[in-house]
VEXMAR-696925 format. One record per atom (N, C-alpha, C, O): x, y, z. Coordinates in steps of 0.2 Angstrom, whole numbers, padded with zeros to 4 digits, always signed. Layout:
<atoms>
XYZ/...
</atoms>
This chain:
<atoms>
+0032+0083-0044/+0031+0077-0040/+0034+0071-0044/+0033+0070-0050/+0037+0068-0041/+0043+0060-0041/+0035+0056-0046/+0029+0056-0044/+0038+0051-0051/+0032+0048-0054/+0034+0042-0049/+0040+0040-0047/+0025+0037-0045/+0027+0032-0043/+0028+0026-0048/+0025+0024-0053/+0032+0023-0044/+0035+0017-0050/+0030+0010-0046/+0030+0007-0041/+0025+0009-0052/+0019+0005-0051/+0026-0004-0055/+0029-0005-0060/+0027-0007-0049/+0033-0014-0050/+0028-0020-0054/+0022-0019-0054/+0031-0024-0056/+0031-0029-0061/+0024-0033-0058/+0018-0034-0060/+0027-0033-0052/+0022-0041-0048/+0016-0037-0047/+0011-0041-0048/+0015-0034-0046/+0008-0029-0048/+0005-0028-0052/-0001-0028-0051/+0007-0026-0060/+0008-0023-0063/+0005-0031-0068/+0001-0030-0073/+0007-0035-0067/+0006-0041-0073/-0002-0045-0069/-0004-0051-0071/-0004-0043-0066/-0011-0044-0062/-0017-0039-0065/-0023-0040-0065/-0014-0036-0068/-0020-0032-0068/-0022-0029-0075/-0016-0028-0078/-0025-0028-0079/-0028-0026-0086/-0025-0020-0086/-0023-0017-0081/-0023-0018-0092/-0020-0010-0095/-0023-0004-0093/-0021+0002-0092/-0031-0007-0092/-0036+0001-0089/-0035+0002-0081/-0034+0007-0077/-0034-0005-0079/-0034-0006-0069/-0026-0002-0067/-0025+0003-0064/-0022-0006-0072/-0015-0003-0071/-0015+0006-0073/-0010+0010-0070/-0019+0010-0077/-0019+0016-0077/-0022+0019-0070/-0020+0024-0067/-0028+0015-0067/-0031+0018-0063/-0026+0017-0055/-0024+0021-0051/-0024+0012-0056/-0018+0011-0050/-0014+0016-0049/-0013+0019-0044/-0011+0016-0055/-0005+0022-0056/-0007+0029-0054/-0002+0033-0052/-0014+0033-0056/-0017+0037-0053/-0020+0038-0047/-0022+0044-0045/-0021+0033-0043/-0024+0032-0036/-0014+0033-0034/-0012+0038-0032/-0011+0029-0034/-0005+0030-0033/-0002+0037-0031/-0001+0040-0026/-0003+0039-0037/+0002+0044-0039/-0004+0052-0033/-0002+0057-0030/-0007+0050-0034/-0012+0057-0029/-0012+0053-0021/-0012+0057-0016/-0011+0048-0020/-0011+0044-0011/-0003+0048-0009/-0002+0051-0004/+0003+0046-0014/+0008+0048-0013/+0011+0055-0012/+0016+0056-0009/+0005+0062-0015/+0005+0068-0015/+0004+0069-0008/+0005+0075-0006/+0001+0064-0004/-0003+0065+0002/+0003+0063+0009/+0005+0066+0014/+0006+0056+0006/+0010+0054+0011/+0014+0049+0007/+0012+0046+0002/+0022+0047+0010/+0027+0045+0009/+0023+0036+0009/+0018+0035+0013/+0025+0032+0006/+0023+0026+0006/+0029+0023+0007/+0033+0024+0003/+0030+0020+0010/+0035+0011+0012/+0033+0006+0006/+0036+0005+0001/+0027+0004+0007/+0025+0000+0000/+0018+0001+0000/+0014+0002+0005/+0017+0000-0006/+0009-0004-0007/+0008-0007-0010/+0008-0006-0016/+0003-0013-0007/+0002-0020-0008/-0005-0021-0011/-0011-0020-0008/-0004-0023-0016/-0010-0025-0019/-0011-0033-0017/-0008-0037-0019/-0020-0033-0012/-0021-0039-0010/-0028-0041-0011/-0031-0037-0015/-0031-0044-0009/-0038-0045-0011/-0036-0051-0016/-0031-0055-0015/-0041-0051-0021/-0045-0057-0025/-0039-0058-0030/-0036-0063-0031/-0037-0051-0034/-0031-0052-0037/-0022-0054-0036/-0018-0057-0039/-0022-0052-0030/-0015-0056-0027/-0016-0062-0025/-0011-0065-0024/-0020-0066-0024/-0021-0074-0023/-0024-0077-0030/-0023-0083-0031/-0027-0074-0034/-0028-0077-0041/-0033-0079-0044/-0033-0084-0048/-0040-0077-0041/-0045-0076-0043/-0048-0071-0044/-0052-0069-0040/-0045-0067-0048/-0051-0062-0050/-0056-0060-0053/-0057-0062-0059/-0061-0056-0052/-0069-0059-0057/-0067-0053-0060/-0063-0050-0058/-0071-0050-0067/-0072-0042-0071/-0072-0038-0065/-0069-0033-0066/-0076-0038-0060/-0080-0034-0057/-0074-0033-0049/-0073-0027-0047/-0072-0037-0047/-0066-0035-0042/-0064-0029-0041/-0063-0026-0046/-0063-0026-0033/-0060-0022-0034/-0053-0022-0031/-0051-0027-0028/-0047-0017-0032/-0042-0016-0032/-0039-0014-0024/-0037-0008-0023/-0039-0018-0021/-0038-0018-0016/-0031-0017-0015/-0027-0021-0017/-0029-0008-0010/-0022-0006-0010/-0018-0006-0004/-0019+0000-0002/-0016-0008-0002/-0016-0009+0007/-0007-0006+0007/-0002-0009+0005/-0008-0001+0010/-0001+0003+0010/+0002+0002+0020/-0001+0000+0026/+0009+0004+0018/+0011+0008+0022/+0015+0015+0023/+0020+0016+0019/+0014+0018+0026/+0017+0027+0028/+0021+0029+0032/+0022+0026+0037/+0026+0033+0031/+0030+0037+0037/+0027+0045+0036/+0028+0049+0032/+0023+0045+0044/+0021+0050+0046/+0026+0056+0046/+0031+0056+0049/+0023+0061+0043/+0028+0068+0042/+0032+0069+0049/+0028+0070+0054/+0041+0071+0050/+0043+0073+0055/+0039+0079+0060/+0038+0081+0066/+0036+0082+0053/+0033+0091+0058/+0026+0088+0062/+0024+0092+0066/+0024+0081+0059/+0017+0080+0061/+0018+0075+0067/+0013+0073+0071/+0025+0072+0067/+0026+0068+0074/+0028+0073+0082/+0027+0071+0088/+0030+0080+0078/+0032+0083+0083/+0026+0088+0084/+0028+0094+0086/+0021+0087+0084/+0013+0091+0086/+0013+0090+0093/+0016+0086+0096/+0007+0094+0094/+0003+0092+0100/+0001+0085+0100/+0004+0081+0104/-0005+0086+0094/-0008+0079+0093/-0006+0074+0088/-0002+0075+0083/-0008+0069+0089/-0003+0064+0086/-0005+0062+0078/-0011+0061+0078/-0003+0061+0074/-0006+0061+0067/-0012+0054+0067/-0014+0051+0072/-0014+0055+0061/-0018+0050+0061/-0014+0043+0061/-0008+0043+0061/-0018+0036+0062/-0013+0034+0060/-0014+0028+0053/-0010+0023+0051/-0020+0030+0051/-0024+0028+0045/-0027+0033+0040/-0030+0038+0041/-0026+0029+0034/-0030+0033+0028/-0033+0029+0025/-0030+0024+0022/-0040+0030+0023/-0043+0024+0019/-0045+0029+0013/-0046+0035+0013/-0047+0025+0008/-0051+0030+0002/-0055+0024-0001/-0051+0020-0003/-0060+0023-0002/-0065+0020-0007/-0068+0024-0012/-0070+0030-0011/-0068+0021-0015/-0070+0025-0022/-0072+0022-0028/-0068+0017-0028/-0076+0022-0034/-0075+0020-0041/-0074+0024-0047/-0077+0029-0048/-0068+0022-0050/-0063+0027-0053/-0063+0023-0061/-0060+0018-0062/-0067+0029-0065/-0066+0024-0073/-0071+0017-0070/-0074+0022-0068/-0072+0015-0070/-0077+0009-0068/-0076+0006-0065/-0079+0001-0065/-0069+0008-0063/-0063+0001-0057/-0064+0004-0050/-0062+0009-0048/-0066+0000-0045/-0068+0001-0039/-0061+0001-0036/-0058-0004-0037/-0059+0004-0031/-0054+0006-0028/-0057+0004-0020/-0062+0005-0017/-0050+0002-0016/-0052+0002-0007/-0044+0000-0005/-0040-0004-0005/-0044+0008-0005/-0036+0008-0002/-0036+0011+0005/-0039+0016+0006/-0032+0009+0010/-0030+0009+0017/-0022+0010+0017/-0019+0006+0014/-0020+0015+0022/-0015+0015+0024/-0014+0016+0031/-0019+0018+0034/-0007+0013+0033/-0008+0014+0043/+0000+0015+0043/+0005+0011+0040/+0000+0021+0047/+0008+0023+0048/+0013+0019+0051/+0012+0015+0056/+0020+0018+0049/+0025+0012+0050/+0024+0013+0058/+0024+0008+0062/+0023+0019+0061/+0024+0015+0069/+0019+0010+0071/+0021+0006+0075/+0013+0011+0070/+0008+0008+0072/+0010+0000+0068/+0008-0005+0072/+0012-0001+0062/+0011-0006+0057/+0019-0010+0062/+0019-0016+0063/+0025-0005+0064/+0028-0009+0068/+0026-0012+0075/+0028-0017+0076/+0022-0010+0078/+0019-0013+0083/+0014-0017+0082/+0013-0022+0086/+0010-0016+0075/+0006-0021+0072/+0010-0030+0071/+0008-0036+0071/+0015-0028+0069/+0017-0033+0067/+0023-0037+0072/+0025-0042+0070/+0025-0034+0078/+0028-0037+0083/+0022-0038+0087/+0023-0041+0092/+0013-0038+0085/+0011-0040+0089/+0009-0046+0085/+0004-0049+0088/+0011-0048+0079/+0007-0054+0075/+0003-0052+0070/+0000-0057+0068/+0001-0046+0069/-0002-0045+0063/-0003-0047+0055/+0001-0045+0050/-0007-0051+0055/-0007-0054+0048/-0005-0051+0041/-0001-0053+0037/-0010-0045+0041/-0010-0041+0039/-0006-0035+0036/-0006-0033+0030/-0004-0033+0042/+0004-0029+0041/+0009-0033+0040/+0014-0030+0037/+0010-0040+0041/+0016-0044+0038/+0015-0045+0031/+0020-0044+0028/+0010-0048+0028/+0007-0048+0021/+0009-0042+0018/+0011-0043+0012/+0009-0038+0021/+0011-0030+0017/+0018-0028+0016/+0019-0023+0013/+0022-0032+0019/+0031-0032+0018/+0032-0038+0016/+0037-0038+0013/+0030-0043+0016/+0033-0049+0014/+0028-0051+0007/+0031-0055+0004/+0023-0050+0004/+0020-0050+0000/+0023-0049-0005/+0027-0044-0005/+0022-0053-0012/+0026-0052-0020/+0021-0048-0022/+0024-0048-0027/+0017-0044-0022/+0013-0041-0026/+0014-0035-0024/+0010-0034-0019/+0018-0031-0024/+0019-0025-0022/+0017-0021-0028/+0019-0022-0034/+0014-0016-0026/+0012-0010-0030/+0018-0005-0032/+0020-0005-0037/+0020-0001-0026/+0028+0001-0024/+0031+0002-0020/+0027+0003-0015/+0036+0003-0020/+0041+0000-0014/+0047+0007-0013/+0051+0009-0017/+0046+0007-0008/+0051+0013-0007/+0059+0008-0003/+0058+0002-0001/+0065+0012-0003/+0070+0007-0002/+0071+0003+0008/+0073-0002+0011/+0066+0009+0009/+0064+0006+0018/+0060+0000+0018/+0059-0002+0024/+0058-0002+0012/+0054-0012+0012/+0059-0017+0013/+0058-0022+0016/+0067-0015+0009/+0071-0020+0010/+0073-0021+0019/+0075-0026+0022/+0071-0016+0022/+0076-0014+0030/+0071-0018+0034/+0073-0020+0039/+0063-0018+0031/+0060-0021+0036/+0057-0027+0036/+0055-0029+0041/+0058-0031+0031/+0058-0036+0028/+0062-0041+0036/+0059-0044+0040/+0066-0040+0035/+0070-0043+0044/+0065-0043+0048/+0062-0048+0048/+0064-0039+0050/+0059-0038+0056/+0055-0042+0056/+0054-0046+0060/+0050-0044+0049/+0045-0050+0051/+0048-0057+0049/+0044-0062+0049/+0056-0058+0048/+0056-0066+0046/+0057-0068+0037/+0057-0073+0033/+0057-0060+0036/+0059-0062+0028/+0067-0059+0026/+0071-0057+0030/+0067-0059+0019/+0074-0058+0016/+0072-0052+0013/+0076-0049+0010/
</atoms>
């Protein structure tokens, strides 16, 4: 398995033990499904964070070709909560088609997740879509 590459603007937010646990939560969400990016938001990406905060991971996915060509249609979300080493985890994903229709519908929150500086990590399909919401 490809190591994920946990990026700077993420990376400089978070304490050396949070930054191991990200990279672990990461590196097992990615064994699961392909990510566009993930955005670290909550209390940490706006800049208050307390000790006790948790690591809020807010992804996006591209749903497996073999799992678009089913009967049924994949999910089109993944959430995991959890506390991990003592760092509480609340990570969500939602697959880019829905998150494109999310965000041609004004979704706050799906555009936050491509246009956001705090990116966890980013696969090369964040530069392509970046357009689509009014960024660079």
């Amino acid at each position: 398995m490809e190591r994920v590459n946990v990026r700077d603007e993420a990376r400089d937010l978070l304490s050396e033990h949070q930054n191991r646990v990200m990279t672990r939560v990461l590196e097992e969400e990615e064994a699961r499904r392909e990510h566009v990016v993930v955005y670290l938001s909550g209390a940490h990406a706006y800049g208050f964070p307390s000790p006790d905060s948790d690591l809020d991971l807010k992804s996006i996915h591209i749903a497996k070709t073999e799992d678009l060509l089913g009967f049924e249609a994949p999910p089109t979300s993944a959430d995991r909560v959890e506390i991990i080493e003592g760092v509480e985890i609340d990570y969500t994903s939602n697959e880019l088609g829905n998150v494109l229709a999310g965000i041609l519908g004004g979704n706050g929150n799906f555009i936050e997740r491509v246009l956001g500086r705090t990116v966890g990590h980013a696969s090369p399909l964040l530069a392509e879509l970046r357009p689509v919401c009014g960024g660079h």
